[in-house]
N, C-alpha and C positions, 0 to 999 in steps of 0.2 A: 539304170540299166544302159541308157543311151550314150552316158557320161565313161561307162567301161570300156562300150564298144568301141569306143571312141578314142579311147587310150590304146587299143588292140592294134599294134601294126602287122606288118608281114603277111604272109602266104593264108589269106582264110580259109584256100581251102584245104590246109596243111591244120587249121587251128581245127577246123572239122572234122576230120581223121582222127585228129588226136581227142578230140569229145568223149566220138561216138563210141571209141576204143576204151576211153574212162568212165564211160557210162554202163556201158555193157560189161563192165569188170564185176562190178556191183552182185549183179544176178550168179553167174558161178562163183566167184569168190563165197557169198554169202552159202551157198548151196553146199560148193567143196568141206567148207572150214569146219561142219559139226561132227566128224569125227577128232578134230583137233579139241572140240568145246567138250567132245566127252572125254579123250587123252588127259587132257591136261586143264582141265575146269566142269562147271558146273553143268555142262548140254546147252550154256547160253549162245547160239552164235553170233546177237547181237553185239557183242563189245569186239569178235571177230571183222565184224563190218564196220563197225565205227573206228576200230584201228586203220583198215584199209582206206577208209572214206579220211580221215586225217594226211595217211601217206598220202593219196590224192591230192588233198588240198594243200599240201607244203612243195608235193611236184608243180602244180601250175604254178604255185606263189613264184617257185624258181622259174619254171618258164616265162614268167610276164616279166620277172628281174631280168634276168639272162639277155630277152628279147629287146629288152630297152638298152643294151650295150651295144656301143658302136661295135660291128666284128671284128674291124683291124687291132681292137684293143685283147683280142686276144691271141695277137702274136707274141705281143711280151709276156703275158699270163702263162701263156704255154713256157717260156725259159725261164719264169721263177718257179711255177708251178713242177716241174719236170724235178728237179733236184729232193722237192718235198714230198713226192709220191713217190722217188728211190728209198727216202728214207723211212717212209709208213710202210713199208712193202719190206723194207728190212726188218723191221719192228713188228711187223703180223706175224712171218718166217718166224721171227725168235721168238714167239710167245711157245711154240712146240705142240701147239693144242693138239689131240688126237681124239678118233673116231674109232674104234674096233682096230687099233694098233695102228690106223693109218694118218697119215700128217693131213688135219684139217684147219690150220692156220688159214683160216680167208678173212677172218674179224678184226676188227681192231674198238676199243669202245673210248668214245669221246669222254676225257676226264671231266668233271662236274657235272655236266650235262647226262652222263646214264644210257646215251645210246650209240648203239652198234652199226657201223656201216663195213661193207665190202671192201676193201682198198684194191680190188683188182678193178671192179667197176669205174673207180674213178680213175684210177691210171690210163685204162684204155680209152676215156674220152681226150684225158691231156695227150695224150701218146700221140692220137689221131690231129689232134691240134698242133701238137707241135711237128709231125710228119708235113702235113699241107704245108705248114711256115717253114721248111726247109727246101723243098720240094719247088714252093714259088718262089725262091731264088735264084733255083739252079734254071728254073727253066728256059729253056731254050740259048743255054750256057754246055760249052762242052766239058765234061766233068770227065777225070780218071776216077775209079774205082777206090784206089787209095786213097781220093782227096774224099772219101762219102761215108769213109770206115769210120772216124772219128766224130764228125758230129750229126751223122744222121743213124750206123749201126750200131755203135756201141752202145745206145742209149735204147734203142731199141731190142736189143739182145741183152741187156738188164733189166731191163721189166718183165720183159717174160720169163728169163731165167729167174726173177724173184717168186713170178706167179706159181710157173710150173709145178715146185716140189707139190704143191696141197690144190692146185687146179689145173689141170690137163687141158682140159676142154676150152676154158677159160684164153688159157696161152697160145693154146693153136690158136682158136678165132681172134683172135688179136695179130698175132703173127699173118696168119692169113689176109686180114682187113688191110693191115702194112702193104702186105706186098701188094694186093690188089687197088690200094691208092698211088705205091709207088709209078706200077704201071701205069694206070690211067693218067698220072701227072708226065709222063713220059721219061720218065727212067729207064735208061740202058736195058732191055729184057736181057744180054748176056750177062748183065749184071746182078741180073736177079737169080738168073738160074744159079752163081754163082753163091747169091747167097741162101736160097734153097739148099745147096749142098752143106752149106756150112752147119746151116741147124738141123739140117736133118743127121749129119756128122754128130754134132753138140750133144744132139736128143741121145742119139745109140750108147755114146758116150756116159752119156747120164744115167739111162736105164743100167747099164756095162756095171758104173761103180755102183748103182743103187742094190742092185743085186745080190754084192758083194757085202756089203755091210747092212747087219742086220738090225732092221730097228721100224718106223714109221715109214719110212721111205719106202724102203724092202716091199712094207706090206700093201702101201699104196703104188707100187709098180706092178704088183700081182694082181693086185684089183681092178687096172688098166688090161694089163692082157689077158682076164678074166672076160672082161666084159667086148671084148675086141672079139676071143676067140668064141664066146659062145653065141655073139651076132653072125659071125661068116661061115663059121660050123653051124649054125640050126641047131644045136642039143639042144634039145629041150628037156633030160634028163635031169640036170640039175634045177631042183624047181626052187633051191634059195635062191640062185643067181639070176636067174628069169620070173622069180616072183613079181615083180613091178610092170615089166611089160606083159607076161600075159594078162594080168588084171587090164593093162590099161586096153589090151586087142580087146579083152572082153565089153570092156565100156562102148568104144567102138561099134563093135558089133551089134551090143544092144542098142544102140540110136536108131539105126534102120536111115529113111525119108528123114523124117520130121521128127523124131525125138523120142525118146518117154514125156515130157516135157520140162520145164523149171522144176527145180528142185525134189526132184522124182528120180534123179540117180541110185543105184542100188552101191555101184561098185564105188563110189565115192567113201564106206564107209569099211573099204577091205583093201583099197589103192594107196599106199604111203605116199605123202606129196601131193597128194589130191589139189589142196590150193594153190600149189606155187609149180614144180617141174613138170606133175602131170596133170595141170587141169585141162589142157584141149581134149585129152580124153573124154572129159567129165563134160565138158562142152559138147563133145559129139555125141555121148549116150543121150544127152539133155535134149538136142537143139537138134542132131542126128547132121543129115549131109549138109540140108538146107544153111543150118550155124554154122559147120566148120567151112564149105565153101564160099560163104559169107562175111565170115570174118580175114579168112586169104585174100580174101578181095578189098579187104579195107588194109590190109598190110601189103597191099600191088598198090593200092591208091598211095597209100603212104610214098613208097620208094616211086615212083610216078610224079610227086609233089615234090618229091626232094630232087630229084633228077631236073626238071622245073626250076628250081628253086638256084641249082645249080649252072644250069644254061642259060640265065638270065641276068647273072651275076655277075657286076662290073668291072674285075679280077681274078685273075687265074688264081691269087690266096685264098678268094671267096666262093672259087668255083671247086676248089680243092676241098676246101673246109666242109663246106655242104655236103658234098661225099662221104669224105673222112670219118666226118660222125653220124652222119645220118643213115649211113649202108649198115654198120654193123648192126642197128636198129633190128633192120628185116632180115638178116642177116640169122642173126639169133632166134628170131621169131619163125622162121622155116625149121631151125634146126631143132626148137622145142617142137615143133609138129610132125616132122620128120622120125623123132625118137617115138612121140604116142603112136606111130603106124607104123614104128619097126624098119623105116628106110633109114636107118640111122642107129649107131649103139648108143648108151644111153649116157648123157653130157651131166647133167646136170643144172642143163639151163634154160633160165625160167621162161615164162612167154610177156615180150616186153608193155605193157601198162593192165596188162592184164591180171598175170598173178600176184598173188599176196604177196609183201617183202619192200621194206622200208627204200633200200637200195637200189633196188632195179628200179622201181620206181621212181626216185630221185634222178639218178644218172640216167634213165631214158629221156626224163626231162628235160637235163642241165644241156642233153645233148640236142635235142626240139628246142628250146630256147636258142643254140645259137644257130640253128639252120634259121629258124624265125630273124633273125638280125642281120642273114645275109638278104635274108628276102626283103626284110624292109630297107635296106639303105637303095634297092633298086627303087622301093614306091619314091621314098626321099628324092629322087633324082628325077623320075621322074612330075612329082607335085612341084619341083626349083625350076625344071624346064618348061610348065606348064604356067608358073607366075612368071616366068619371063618371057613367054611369049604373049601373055594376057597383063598387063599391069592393070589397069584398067577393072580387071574383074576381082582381082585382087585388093584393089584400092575402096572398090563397093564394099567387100564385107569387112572391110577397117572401118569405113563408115556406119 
């Protein structure tokens, strides 16, 4: 054990956060999943939890990988990597999959191997990587707008334009993350508003031809302003379209204080998503105020760590990166909260180490692994300054 700890760099109390977070997954995961175990198997939820507890263990494996890389090695990572998630992201698009007529192309499945990952999720970690490593270029460099089109938007207006047609939710928050590293790295804000208009231009446009031709598109642009208009209207009339979130105000509401308790959800077995979109629901019926204000408070610590993590960091590319990936984290994890209590239409996203799903799990990691690696090249520097001002104590434990 001591031999692990030992090998552990970086931000411990960032490794803490992230524990308590995969520990605690455990108890609602296991809770939510037995309407999945009667859906689609025997009532066992066991092989439900020992799925989760695998994803788990293959996310830290990544994160103790990740964390052992020096972070400047993933400036060049980010410009091989960027070409090769255009082309997974073009290759998920043309697979056409659909859902109740609407384009749900987010999959892609690893050949030999049998398993399935998101390709938007990974895009938006390399995206964010390779934004910082443009970004610490320019800085404090006076840039035209023209010279920024080429290798900082068009790369970024192809991702999301790949994501968009089958994840809405997905592309905003990604698009959004951009622009809000862009700023903080100090990019032109006329320059942004600029390109605000562009995609908000692009989007209407999109919607415009989607509209017109009829097919998955069509149906998944309906299903966006479905869901748009029956958050800002209040109908509650249609009870297909707001089936998921009443269920989930209901979970809610029955927590109370402190809970029904552990696995004593009622609506867990009437709430579609129960494990993965909407388990904070399933959390608040369960665990009531006490859990949900409990665990906001360990995704405050989180971005509080990373923020940390990034003020302390010996480069404006390291202090960019830390952001970069580490914001969209909390990021997503508000906005999963935000939909179970109705401040928010419903996304589709999941709450990050907490829900079921191979994906989210991996790529919350791969993204905590490299905020871990900016954190430790500060301990590195500081343990080189520390043997050079003590030889001496350094020389004892060689002996």
């Amino acid at each position: 054990m001591n031999t692990i700890f030992k090998n552990i760099k970086g931000d411990r109390a960032l490794w803490a956060v992230v524990a308590l977070l995969a520990l605690f997954s455990f108890l609602p995961v296991y809770s939510a999943s037995s309407n999945l175990a009667y859906l689609y198997g025997d009532g066992n939820t066991l092989k439900f939890l020992i799925k989760h507890a695998s994803h788990l263990f293959l996310g830290f494996a990544i994160i103790y990988g990740v964390h052992k890389m020096p972070y400047h090695y993933f400036r060049g990572l980010s410009l091989i990597m960027l070409p090769i998630i255009l082309l997974f992201l073009v290759y998920t698009l043309a697979q056409g999959t659909t859902i109740g007529g609407a384009n749900a192309s987010r999959w892609m499945r690893i050949p030999f191997v049998g398993i399935r990952f998101q390709t938007s999720t990974l895009a938006n970690v390399v995206l964010m990587i390779y934004v910082a490593r443009y970004l610490s270029r320019i800085k404090d460099k006076e840039v035209t707008f023209k010279e920024t089109i080429l290798p900082l938007w068009i790369p970024v207006f192809l991702v999301v334009g790949l994501i968009l047609p089958a994840n809405f939710s997905t592309a905003a928050i990604i698009f959004s993350m951009v622009l809000m590293l862009c700023f903080l790295g100090g990019y032109p804000w006329k320059y942004l508003l600029m390109v605000v208009g562009t995609g908000f231009a692009g989007l209407l446009l999109f919607i415009g031809i989607g509209r017109m031709i009829p097919g998955p598109i069509q149906v998944k642009i309906q299903t966006w302003e479905n869901r748009v208009s029956n958050y800002w209207s209040g109908d509650k009339s249609n009870k297909e379209a707001n089936y998921q979130i009443e269920r989930a105000k209901i979970a809610i509401a029955s927590g109370g204080v402190v809970g029904v308790g552990a696995g004593k959800s009622v609506m867990k077995n009437l709430l579609p998503q129960s494990s993965s979109d909407f388990i904070y629901a399933i959390i608040v019926e369960e665990y009531g105020l006490v859990g949900a204000l409990s665990l906001l408070f360990l995704y405050m610590l989180l971005l509080f760590r990373i923020v940390i993590v990034a003020h302390k960091s010996d480069s404006i590319f390291g202090k960019l990166l830390a952001i970069g990936v580490g914001l969209p984290i909390v990021f997503q994890a508000l906005i999963n909260m935000a939909v179970a209590v109705e401040l928010f239409p419903v996304t589709g996203q999941t709450l990050p180490l907490i829900s079921s799903g191979g994906t989210s799990i991996w790529m919350t990691c791969l993204a905590i692994g490299v905020v871990l690696s900016v954190s430790k090249k500060r301990e590195e520097i500081l343990e080189q300054k520390e043997k050079d001002e003590n030889p001496l104590a350094v020389l004892s434990e060689t002996i």
